[in-house]
C-alpha positions in Angstrom: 23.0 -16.3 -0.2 25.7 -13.8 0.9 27.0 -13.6 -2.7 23.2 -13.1 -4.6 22.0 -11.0 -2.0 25.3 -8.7 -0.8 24.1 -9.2 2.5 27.7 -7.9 3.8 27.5 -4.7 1.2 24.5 -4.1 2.6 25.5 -4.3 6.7 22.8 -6.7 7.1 23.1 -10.8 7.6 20.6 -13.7 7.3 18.9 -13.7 10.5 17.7 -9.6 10.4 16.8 -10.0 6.2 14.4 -13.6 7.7 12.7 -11.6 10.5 12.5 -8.9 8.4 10.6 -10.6 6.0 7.9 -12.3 9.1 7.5 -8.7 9.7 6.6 -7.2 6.3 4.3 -10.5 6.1 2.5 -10.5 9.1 1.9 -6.3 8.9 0.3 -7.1 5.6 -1.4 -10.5 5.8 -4.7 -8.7 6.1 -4.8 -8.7 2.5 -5.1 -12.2 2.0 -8.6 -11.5 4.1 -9.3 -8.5 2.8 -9.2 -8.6 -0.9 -11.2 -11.5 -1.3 -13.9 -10.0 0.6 -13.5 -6.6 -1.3 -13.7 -8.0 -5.0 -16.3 -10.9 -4.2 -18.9 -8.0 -3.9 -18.5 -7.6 -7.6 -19.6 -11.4 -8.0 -16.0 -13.0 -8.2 -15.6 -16.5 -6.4 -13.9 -15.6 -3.0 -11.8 -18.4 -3.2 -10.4 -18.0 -6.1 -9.8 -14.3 -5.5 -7.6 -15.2 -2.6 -5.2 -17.9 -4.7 -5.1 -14.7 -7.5 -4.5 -12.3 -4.2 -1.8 -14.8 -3.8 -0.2 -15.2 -7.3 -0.1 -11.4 -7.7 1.6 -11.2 -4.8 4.2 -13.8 -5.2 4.9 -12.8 -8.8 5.8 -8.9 -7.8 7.4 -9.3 -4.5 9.7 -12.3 -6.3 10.8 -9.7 -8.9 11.3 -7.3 -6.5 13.7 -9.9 -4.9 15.4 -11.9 -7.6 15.6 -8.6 -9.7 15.9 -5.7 -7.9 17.5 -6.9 -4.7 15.2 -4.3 -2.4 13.1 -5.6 0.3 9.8 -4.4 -0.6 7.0 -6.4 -1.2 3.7 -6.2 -3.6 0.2 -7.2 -3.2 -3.1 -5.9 -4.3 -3.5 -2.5 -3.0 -6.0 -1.5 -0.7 -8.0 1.9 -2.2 -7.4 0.5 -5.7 -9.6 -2.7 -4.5 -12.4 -0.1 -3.3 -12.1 2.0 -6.4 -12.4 -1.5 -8.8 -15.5 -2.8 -6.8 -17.0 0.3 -5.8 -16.6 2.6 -8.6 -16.0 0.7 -11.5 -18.1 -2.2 -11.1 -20.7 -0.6 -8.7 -20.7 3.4 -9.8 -19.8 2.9 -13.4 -21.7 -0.6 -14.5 -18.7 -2.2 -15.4 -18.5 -6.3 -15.5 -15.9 -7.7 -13.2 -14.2 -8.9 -15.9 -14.0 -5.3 -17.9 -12.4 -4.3 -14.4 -10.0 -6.6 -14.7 -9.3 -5.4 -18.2 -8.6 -2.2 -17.2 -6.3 -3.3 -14.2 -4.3 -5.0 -17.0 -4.1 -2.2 -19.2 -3.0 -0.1 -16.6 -0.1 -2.2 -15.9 0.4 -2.1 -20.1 0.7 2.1 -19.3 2.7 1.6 -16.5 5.1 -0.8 -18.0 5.6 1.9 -21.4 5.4 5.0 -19.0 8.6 3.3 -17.1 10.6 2.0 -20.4 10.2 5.6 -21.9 12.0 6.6 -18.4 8.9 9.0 -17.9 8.4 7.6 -14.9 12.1 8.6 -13.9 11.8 12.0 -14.8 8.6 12.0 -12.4 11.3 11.0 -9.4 14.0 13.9 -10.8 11.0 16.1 -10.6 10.0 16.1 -7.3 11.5 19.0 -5.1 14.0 17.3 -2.5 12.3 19.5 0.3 9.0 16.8 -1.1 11.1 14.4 -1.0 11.5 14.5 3.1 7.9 15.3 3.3 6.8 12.2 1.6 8.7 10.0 4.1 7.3 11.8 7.1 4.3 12.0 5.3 4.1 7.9 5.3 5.0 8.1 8.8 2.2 9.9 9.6 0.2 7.1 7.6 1.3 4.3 9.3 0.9 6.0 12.5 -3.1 6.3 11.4 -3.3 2.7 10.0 -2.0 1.4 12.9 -4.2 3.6 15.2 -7.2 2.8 13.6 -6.0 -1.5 12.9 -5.3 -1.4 16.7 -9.3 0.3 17.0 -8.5 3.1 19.0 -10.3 5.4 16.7 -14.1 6.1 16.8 -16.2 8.1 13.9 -19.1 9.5 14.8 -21.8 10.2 11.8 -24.7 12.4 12.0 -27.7 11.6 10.1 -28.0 12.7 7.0 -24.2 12.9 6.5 -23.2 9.5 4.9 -23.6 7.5 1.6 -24.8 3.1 1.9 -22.7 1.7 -0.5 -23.9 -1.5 -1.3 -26.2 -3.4 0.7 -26.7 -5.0 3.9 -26.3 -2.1 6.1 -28.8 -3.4 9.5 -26.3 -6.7 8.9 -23.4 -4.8 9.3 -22.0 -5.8 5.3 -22.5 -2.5 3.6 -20.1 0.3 3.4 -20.5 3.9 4.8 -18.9 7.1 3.8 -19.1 9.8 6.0 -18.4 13.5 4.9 -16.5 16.0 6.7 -18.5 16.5 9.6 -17.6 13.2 11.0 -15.8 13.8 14.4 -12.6 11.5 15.3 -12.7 10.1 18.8 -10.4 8.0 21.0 -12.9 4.9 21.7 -13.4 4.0 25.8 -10.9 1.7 27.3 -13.4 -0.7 28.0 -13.4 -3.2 25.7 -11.2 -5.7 25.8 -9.5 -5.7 22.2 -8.5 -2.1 22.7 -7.0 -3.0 26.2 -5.0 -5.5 24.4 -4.0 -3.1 21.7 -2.8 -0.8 24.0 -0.5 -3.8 26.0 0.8 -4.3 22.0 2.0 -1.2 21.8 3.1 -0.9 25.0 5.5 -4.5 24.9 6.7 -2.9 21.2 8.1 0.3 22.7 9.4 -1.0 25.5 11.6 -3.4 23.6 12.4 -0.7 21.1 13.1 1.9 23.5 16.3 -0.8 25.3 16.7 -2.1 21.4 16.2 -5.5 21.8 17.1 -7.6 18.8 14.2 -8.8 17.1 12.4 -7.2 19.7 9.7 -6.7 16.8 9.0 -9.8 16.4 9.4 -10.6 19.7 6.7 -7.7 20.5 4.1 -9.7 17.9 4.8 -13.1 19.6 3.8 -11.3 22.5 1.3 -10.1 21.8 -0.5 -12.9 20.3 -0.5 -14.6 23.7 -1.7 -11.6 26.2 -4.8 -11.3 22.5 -5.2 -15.8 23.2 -5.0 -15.4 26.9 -8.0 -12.6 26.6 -9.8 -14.5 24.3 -9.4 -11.7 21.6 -8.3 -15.1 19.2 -9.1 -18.4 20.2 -6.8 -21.6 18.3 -10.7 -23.7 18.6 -12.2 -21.0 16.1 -9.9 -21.6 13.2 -11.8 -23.1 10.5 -9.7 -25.4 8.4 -12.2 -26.3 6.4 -12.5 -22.8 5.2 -9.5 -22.7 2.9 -10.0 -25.6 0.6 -7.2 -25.6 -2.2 -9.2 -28.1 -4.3 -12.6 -25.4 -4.2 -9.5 -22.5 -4.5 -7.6 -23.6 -7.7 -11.1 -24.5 -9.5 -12.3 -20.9 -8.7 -9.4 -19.4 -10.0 -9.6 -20.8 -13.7 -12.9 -18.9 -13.5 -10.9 -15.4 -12.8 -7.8 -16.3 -14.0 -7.2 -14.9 -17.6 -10.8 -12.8 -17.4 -8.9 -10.2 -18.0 -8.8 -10.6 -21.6 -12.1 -11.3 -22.1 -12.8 -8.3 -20.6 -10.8 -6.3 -23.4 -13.1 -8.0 -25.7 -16.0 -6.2 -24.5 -14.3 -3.2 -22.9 -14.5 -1.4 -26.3 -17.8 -2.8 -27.3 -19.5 0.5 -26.8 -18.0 3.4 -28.8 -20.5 5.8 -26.1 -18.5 4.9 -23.2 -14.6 4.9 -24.9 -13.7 8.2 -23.6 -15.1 6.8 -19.7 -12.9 3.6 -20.2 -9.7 5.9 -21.1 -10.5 8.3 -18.1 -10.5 5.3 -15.6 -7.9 3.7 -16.7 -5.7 6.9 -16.3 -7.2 6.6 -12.6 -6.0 3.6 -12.2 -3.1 4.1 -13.5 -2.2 7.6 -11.9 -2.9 6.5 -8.8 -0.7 3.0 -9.2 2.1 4.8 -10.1 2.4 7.8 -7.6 1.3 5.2 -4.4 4.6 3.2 -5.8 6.8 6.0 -6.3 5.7 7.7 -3.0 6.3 4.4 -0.9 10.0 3.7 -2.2 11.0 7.5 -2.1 9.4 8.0 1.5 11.5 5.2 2.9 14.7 5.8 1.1 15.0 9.1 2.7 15.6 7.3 5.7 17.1 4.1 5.6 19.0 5.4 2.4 18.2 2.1 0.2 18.0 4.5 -2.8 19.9 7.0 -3.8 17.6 9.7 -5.4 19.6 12.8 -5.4 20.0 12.6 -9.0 19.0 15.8 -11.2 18.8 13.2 -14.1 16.8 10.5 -15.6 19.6 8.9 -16.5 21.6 8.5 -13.7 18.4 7.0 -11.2 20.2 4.6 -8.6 19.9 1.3 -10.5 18.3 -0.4 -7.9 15.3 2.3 -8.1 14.7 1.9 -11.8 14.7 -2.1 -11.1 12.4 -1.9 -8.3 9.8 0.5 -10.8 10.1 -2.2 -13.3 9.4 -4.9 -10.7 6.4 -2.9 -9.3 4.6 -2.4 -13.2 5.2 -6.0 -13.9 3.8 -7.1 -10.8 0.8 -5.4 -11.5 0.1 -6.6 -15.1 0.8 -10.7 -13.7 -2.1 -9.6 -10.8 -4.9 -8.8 -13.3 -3.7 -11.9 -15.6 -4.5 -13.8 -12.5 -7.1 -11.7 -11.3 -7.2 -9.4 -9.0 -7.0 -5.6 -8.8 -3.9 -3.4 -9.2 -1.1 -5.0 -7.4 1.3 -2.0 -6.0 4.6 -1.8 -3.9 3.6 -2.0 -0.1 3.7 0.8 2.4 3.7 -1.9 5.3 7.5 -3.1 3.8 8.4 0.0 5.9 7.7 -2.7 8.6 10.1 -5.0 7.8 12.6 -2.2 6.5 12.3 -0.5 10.2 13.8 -4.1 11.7 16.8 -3.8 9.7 15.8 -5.6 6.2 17.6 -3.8 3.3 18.1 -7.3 0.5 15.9 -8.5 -1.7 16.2 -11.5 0.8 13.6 -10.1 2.6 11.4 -10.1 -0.3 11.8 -13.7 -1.0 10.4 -14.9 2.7 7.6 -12.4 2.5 6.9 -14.5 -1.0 7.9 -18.1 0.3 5.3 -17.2 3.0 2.5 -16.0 0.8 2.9 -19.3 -0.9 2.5 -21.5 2.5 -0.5 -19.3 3.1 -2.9 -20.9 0.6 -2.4 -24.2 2.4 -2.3 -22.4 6.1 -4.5 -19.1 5.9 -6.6 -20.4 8.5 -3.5 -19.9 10.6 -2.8 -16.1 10.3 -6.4 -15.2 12.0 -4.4 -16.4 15.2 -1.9 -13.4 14.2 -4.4 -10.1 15.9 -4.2 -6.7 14.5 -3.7 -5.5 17.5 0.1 -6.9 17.6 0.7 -5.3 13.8 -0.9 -2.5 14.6 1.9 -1.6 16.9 4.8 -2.3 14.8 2.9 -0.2 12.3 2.5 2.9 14.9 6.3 2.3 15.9 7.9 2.3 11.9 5.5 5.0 11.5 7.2 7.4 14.4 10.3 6.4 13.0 9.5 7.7 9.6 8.0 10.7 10.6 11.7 11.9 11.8 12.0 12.8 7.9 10.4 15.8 8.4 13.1 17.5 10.4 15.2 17.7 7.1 12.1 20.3 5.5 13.4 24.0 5.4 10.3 24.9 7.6 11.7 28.8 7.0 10.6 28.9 3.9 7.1 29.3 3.5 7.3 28.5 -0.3 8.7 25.0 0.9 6.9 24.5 4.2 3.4 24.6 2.9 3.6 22.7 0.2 5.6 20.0 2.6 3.1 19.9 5.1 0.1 19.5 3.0 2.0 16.3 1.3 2.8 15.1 4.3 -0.7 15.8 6.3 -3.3 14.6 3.2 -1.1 11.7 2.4 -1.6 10.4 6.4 -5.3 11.6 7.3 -6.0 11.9 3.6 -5.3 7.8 3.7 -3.7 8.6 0.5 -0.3 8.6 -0.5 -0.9 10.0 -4.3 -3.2 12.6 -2.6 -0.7 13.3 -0.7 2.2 14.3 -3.7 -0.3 16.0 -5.7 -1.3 18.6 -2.9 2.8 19.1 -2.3 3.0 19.6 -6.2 -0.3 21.7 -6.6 1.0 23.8 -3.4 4.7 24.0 -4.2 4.2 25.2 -7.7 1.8 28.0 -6.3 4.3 28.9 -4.0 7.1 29.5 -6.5 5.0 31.3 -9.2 3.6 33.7 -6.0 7.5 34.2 -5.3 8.3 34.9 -9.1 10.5 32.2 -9.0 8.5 29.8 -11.4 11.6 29.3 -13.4 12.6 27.1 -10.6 9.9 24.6 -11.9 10.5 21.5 -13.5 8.5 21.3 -16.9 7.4 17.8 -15.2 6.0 19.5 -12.5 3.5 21.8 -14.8 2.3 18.5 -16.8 1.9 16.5 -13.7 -0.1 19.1 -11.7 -2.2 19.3 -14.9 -2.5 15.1 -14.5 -3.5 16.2 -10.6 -6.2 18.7 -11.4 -7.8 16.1 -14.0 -7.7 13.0 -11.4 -9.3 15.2 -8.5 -12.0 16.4 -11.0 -12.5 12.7 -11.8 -12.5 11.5 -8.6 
């Protein structure tokens, strides 16, 4: 173990790389739930969604263990999930299974866009004041996920201001999207899963502020019992019979491999070629720039990467392995069928405990396997006790920010609308193309646009066209 993983190299031993690893899991089991539910909308058998949610995951986060020795893990990403149900298959017409096409030829992209080091000359490119203002920037989105996971965020909608997406909307199974005039609220203490958020993140900074070891995980344990105690989960309410491996595995021959009959149809219709290409570069944009956001954003500041490099060639070889790890992951997801797998921005989680091996990365994957036999179990696990670890990683993170030069406008603007529209924006591409956008107006204002790199003016170009498409 010590000799695969360099735990000593790495000033890190067994024990903190294994709770590190519960930690990553637990802050993004959701998905298992989640993605199913998402993608089942589009007619896709639920169960065999969640065994595909599974095999993506496994397959990415093993590489990014095995191979690149980082303790990041992958899953299907939420946003690209919404985009494939709601957009493509709902907005668009697409089948489920041309989706999936797309998902897999995104990953095709992604994989030549990394061999031709393109996608390291992306990384050179961005300015290191961006750099700082993407981790703080991810900060500030954990901090909202785990505001809004723990429900102590309200939204209040006028009528006449919001879209039904889908249907089912008196049942509660419909989506809404609000515009602009919805109003943010703190939500009354009243209710009793909120009180128990609040005790959550109350037990997780108490043990972080006297730096208790494992005091994480202790926090979750916690947490669980005051949520059973309360009645917010209840051990009688888990449905074994919900997660049946035999009904799961014969689901999944009927998504796994769509993919490619997708491609056989995908094309079909010379009309609607120039749509296909356009969404796939959606896909694909917004794949890579959510990857390379979450890796840079925690590197500045636990230092896992080194990405100081002016050049291409000399990335820190433990970044270019954890690219090709993510791009691979992604293409094995939509094989087995499921939307774009990505890097996760809750490995911050796991990284905030102390995890810094690809060791990490193999329990998150050893314990997405066990979860198609024991998923009934992780509904005992509340949001509420993620939630805080979420909110706590994410004030860590958000330290990043003091390493901006806020005295320069031409740096501070562009820094803070990275960092702002990547957190409330609930976007971290979003996020780096405002910086880029705002950074290069700031230097060509200054007359310093020599001091842009040609990446920069192509990539802003990419920005502009994904906006418009969006």
């Amino acid at each position: 173990m010590e000799k695969f993983f360099k735990l000593k190299e790495h000033n890190t031993t067994i024990r903190t790389e294994i709770l590190a690893g519960f930690t990553t899991f637990f802050a993004m089991s959701y998905i298992l739930f989640v993605n199913p539910a998402m993608l089942a909308q589009t007619g896709m058998p639920i169960q065999g969604v969640f065994l595909s949610t599974i095999i993506g995951s496994v397959v990415g986060t093993l590489i990014m263990a095995l191979y690149a020795n980082v303790p990041y893990a992958q899953a299907p990403g939420m946003g690209m999930n919404a985009f494939f149900t709601y957009t493509v298959v709902f907005g668009l017409g697409y089948t489920w299974q041309e989706a999936l096409a797309m998902v897999f030829l995104c990953g095709c992209i992604s994989i030549i866009v990394t061999l031709t080091k393109l996608r390291h000359a992306i990384i050179v490119s961005i300015p290191e004041n961006l750099k700082h203002a993407i981790g703080g920037g991810i900060g500030i989105f954990l901090t909202y996920l785990g505001l809004k996971n723990a429900g102590l965020l309200n939204f209040t909608l006028n009528p006449g201001s919001y879209a039904v997406l889908g249907e089912g909307a008196q049942e509660g199974a419909a989506t809404i999207v609000g515009d602009a005039s919805a109003v943010p609220a703190l939500v009354s203490f009243d209710n009793i899963n909120v009180i128990v958020a609040l005790i959550g993140i109350v037990i997780t900074a108490v043990l972080l502020v006297k730096n208790v070891k494992g005091g994480v995980m202790v926090a979750m344990f916690l947490t669980t019992v005051v949520a059973l105690v309360f009645g917010v989960v209840s051990i009688s309410n888990i449905d074994f019979a919900a997660n049946n491996i035999v009904t799961a595995f014969k689901d999944l021959g009927v998504v796994f491999g769509a993919a490619f009959t997708g491609l056989g149809t995908l094309f079909a219709d010379s009309s609607r070629i120039t749509e296909v290409i356009m969404t796939v570069f959606a896909f694909a944009l917004t794949d890579m720039f959510d990857t390379i956001g979450t890796l840079i954003g925690t590197s500045q500041k636990t230092g896992i990467f080194d990405t100081t490099s002016e050049n291409a060639t000399d990335l820190d070889p433990k970044l270019k392995k954890a690219l090709y790890a993510d791009v691979f992951g992604s293409t094995a997801g939509a094989i087995a069928g499921t939307s774009n797998v990505t890097t996760y921005v809750e490995s911050a989680a796991g990284i905030g405990v102390g995890g810094r091996t690809g060791l990490t990365s193999l329990v998150v994957a050893g314990l997405f396997l066990l979860s198609s036999f024991f998923s009934p179990l992780l509904s005992i696990i509340p949001t509420q006790a993620t939630a805080a670890v979420l909110i706590m990683v994410g004030i860590m993170m958000i330290s990043s920010l003091k390493a901006v030069d806020w005295d320069d406008m031409s740096e501070a603007i562009p820094a803070f609308f990275a960092s702002i529209f990547m957190g409330f924006g609930y976007s971290i591409t979003n996020g780096i193309a405002f910086g880029f956008l705002f950074y290069t107006l700031g230097k060509v204002v200054q007359g310093r646009a020599k001091e842009i790199h040609p990446v920069t003016w192509v990539l802003n170009v990419l920005f502009i066209i994904h906006f418009l498409l969006a």
